[in-house]
C-alpha positions in Angstrom: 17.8 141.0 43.6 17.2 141.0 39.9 13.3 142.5 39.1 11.3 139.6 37.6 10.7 139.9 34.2 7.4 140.9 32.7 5.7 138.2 30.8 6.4 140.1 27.3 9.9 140.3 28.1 10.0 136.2 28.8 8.2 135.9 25.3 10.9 138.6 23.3 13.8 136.7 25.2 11.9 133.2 24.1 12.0 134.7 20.6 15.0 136.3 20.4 16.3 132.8 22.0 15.0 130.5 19.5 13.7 132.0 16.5 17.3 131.9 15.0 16.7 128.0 14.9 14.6 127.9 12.3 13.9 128.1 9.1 12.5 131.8 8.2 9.8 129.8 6.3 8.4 128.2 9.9 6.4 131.1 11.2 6.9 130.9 14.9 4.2 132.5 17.6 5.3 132.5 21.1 3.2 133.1 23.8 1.9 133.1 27.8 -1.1 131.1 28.8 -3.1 129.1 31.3 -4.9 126.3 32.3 -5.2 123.7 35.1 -1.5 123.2 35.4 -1.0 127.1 35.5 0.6 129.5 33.2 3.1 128.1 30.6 4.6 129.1 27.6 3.3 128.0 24.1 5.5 128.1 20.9 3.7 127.5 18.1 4.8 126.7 14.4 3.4 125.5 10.7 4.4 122.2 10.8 5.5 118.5 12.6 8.8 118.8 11.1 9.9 122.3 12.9 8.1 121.4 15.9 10.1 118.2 16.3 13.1 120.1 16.1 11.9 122.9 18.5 11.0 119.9 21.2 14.6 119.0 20.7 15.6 122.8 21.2 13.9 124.1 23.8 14.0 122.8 27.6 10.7 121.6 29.3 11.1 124.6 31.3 12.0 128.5 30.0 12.2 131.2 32.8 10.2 129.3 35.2 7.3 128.4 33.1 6.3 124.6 31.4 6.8 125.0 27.4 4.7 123.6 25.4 5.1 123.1 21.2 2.0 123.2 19.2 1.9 122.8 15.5 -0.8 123.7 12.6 -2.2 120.4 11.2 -2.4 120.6 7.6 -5.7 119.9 6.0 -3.7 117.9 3.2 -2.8 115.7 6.1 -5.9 114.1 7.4 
């Protein structure tokens, strides 16, 4: 059976899998974390707009772990 893959090899396959979707201005941070639900996988970009189009992109799942999309509020904004 295939060897599980290590969680940095999930986030370089997470990058390599997405970061082509967006603009090179949309700075994208992927990583592995966890809470009460247990570890997931949180992409994180500059603003609404690209994390819209990532929630449309990316599956609620991504090698076994729940994704989750988080985006920097600009201080403009409030």
């Amino acid at each position: 059976s295939m060897k599980e893959l290590s969680e940095q090899e999930i986030i370089d396959l997470a990058y390599a899998t997405y970061e082509p979707c967006l603009d090179i201005t949309d700075e994208l941070n992927i990583c592995i974390k966890s809470d009460d639900g247990g570890r997931h996988i949180e992409f994180s970009v500059e603003n609404i707009e690209a994390a819209k189009y990532l929630r449309k992109e990316i599956s609620h799942t991504f090698e076994g772990y729940r994704t989750i999309i988080r985006y920097r509020i600009d201080s403009s904004e409030q």
